[in-house]
C-alpha positions in Angstrom: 14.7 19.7 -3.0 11.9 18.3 -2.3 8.7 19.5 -1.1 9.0 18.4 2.3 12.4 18.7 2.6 13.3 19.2 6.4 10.0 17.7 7.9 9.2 15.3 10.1 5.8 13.2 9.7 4.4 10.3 11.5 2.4 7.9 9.7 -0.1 5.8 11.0 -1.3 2.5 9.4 2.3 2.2 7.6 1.9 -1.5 7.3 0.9 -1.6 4.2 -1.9 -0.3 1.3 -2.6 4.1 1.8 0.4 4.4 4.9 3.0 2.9 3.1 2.8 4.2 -0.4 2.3 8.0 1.5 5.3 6.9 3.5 7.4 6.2 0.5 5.8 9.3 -1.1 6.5 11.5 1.9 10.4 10.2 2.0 10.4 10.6 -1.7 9.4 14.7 -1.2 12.3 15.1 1.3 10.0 14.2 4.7 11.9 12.1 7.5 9.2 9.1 8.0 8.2 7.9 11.5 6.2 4.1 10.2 4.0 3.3 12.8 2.0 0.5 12.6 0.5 -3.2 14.9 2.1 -5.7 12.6 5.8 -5.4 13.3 7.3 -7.3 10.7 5.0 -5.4 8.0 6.0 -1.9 9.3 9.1 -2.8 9.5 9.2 -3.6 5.5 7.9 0.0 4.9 10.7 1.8 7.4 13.1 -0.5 5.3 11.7 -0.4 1.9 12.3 3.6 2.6 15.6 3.2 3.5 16.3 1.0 0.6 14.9 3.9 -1.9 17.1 6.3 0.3 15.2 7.9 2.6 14.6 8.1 6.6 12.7 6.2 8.3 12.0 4.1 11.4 9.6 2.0 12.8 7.4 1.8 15.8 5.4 -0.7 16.5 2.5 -0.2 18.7 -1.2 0.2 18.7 -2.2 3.8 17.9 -5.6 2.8 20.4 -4.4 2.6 23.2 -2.8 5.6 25.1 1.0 4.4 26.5 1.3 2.8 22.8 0.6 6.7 21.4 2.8 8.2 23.8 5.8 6.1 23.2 5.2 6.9 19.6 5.5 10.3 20.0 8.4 10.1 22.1 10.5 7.7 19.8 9.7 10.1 17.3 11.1 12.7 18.8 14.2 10.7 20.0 14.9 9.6 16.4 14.0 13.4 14.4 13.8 16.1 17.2 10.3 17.6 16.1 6.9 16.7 14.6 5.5 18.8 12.0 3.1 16.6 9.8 0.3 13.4 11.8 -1.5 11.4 8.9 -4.2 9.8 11.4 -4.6 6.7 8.8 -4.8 3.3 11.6 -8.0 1.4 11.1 -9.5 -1.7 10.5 -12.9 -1.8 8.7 -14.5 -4.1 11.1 -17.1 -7.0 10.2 -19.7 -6.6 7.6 -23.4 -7.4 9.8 -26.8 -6.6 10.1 -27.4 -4.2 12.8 -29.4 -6.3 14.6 -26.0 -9.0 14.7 -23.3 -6.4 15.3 -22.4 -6.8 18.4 -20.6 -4.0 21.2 -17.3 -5.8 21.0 -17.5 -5.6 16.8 -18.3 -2.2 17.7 -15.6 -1.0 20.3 -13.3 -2.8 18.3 -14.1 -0.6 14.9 -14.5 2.4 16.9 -11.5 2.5 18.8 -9.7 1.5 15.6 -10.5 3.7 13.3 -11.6 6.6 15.7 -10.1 6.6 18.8 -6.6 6.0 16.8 -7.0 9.4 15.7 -8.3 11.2 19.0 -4.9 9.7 20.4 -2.8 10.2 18.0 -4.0 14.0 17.6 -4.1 14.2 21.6 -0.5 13.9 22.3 0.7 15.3 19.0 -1.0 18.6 19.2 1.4 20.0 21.9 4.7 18.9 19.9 3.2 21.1 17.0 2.2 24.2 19.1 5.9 24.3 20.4 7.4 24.3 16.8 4.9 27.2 15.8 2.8 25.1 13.6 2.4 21.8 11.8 -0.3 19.9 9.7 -3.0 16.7 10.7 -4.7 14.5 8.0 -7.4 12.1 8.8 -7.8 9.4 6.2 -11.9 8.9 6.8 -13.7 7.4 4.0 -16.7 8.1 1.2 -18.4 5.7 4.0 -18.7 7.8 6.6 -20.3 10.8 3.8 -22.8 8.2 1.9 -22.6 5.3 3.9 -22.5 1.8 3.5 -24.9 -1.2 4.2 -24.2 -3.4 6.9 -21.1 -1.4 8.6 -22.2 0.4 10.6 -19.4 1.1 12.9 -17.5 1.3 10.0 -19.6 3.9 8.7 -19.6 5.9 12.2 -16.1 6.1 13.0 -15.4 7.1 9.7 -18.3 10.0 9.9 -16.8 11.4 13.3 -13.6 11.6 11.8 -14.9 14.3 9.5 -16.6 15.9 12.6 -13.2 15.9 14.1 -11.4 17.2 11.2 -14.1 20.3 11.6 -13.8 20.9 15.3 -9.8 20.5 15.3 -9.2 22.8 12.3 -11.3 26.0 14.0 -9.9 24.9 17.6 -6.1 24.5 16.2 -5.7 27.3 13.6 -5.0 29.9 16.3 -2.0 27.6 17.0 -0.9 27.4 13.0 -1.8 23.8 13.2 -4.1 22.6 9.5 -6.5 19.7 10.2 -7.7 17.8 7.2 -9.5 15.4 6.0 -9.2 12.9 2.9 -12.5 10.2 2.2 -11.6 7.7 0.0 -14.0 5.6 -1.4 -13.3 1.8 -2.2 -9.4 1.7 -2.2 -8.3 -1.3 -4.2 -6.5 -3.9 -2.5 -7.3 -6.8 0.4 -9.4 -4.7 2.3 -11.8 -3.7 0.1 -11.3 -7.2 -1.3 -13.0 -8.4 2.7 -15.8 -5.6 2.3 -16.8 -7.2 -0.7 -16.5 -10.7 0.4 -18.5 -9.5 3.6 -21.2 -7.9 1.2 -21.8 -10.7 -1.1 -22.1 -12.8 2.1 -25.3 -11.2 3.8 -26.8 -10.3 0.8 -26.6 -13.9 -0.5 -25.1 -12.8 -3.8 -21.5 -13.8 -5.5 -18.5 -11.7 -4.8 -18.2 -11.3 -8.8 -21.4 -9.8 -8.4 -20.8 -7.5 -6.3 -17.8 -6.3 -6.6 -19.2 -4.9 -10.4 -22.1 -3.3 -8.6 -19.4 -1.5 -6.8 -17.1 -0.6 -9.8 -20.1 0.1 -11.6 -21.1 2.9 -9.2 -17.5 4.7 -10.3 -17.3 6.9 -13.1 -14.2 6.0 -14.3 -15.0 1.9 -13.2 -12.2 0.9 -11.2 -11.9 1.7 -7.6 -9.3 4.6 -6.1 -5.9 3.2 -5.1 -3.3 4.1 -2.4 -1.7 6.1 -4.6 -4.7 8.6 -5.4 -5.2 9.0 -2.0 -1.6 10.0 -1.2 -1.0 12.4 -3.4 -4.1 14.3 -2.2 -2.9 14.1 1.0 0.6 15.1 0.9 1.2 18.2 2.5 2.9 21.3 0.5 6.0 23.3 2.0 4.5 25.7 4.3 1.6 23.9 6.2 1.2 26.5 8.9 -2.3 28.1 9.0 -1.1 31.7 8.5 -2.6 35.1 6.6 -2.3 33.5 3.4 -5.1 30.8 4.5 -7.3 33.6 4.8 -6.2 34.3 1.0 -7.0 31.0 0.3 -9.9 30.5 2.6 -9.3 27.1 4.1 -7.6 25.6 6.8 -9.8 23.1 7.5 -11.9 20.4 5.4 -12.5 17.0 4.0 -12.3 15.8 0.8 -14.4 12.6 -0.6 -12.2 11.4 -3.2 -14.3 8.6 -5.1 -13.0 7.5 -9.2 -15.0 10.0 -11.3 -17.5 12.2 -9.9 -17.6 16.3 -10.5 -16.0 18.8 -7.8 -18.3 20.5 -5.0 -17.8 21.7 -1.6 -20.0 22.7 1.2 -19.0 23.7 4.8 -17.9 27.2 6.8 -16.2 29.7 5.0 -13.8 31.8 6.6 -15.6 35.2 6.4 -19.0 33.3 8.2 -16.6 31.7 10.9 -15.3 35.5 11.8 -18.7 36.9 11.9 -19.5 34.3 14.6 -16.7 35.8 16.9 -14.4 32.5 15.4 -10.4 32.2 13.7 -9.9 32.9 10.7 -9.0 29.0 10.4 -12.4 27.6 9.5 -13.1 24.1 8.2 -14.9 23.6 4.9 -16.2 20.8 3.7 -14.6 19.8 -0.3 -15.8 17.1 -1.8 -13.1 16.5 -4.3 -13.3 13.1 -6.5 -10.8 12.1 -9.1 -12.8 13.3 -13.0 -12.5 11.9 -16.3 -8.9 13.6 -16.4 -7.4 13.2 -13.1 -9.2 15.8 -11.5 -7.2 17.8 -9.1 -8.6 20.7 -6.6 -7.3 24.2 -8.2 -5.0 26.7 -6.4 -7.7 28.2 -3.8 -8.8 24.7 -2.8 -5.4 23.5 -1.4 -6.2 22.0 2.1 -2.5 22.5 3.3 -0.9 25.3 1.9 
């Protein structure tokens, strides 16, 4: 059996890269798959290619920015599974690389309401689904660019920053309800994005793309970039993802990890005993900074974000 055996999660961004390797992961654990995603014949490949490694999937094609699109999602899921118990908020596009001075307020609506809004929605009409099943579990795929930033993406850079701020507020507001909010930060994910960023880069800075995609790689311990795999298995929720007495065991029911290939483990952030002093759940967010070490670093027992 597998460790989400008997769980229903939606995945955003399931076209392709992070969403479908953690949809196939998910399906692989024993989780029933809702794919959602713009490009329809794309998330239709992931629902199938799920199928095809026998698991259970569909596919709904919408926009998870705008607000009927999010609502028929969560209502197809339902139709198709009954229940919701896991959201991975990963819909985004990285937006255009720009001066400030050149980025212009539909470049920054666009990112925004991509990467950010996505996840307000999404979490919006979720949430209730998961307070009348007793629990569930939220992960926000932000991004090491929203922690340390990033020249010349700046929207990029913000939406991906009030995700974290979300994943705080969300985790102290939702706990009471058994709901976990999380957060993962990747930094540069191989594959065509990334592949844009740098292309994007290279171009204001008037410098090749060989160039700088080794400043990049050479800014990683390890010197290759994370891939979608990395970033789904710290994601992938464990068996029993309500917030319950044992998060106050483990002391976390909230945080974000910045997952980057190489660096040491630290945290910062609200504690659990701080939050109750201030009259707050026991479900306080906490900040983990979590990268992938020399061996494959992985966050020990008390660290688990879902547990």
């Amino acid at each position: 059996m597998g460790m989400l055996e008997g769980r229903v999660a939606i995945v955003t961004g399931a076209s392709k890269g992070i969403g479908r390797v953690m949809s196939l992961r998910f399906a692989r654990e024993g989780a029933r798959v809702v794919c959602a995603a713009r490009s329809a014949d794309l998330v239709k490949e992931t629902a199938a290619q799920v199928s095809a490694a026998g698991g259970k999937a569909i596919a709904v094609v919408g926009d998870a920015a705008v607000e009927e699109d999010v609502r028929r999602l969560v209502a197809e899921s339902l139709k198709a599974f009954g229940k919701i118990d896991v959201l991975v908020n990963n819909a985004g596009d990285g937006g255009v690389t720009k001066p400030v001075q050149d980025y212009s307020m539909e470049d920054w609506r666009y990112t925004i309401d991509s990467c950010l809004t996505s996840s307000y929605l999404c979490t919006r009409f979720v949430v209730p689904e998961m307070i009348k099943a007793g629990g569930g579990a939220i992960v926000n795929i932000s991004s090491g660019a929203g922690r340390r930033g990033l020249p010349y993406r700046i929207g990029y850079c913000s939406a991906k920053a009030g995700q974290v701020g979300m994943t705080y507020g969300m985790a102290l507001e939702l706990a009471p309800h058994g709901i976990r909010v999380n957060c993962v930060a990747p930094g540069a994910v191989d594959g065509d994005r990334i592949d844009r960023v740098i292309a994007g880069q290279a171009s204001v800075k008037g410098i090749s793309v060989e160039a700088q995609r080794k400043a990049m790689i050479e800014r990683m311990p390890l010197k290759r970039f994370v891939t979608a795999e990395d970033t789904a298995s710290r994601a992938r929720p464990s068996p029993s993802m309500r917030a319950s007495p044992r998060a106050e065991r483990a002391r976390l029911a909230g945080g974000a990890f910045d997952q980057r290939a190489g660096a040491p483990l630290r945290h910062d952030g609200l504690d659990i005993q701080r939050a109750q002093a201030r009259g707050r759940p026991f479900g306080a967010s906490r900040v983990h900074l979590c990268d992938l070490g020399v061996e494959g670093l992985q966050p020990p027992p008390d660290l688990r974000f879902i547990t």
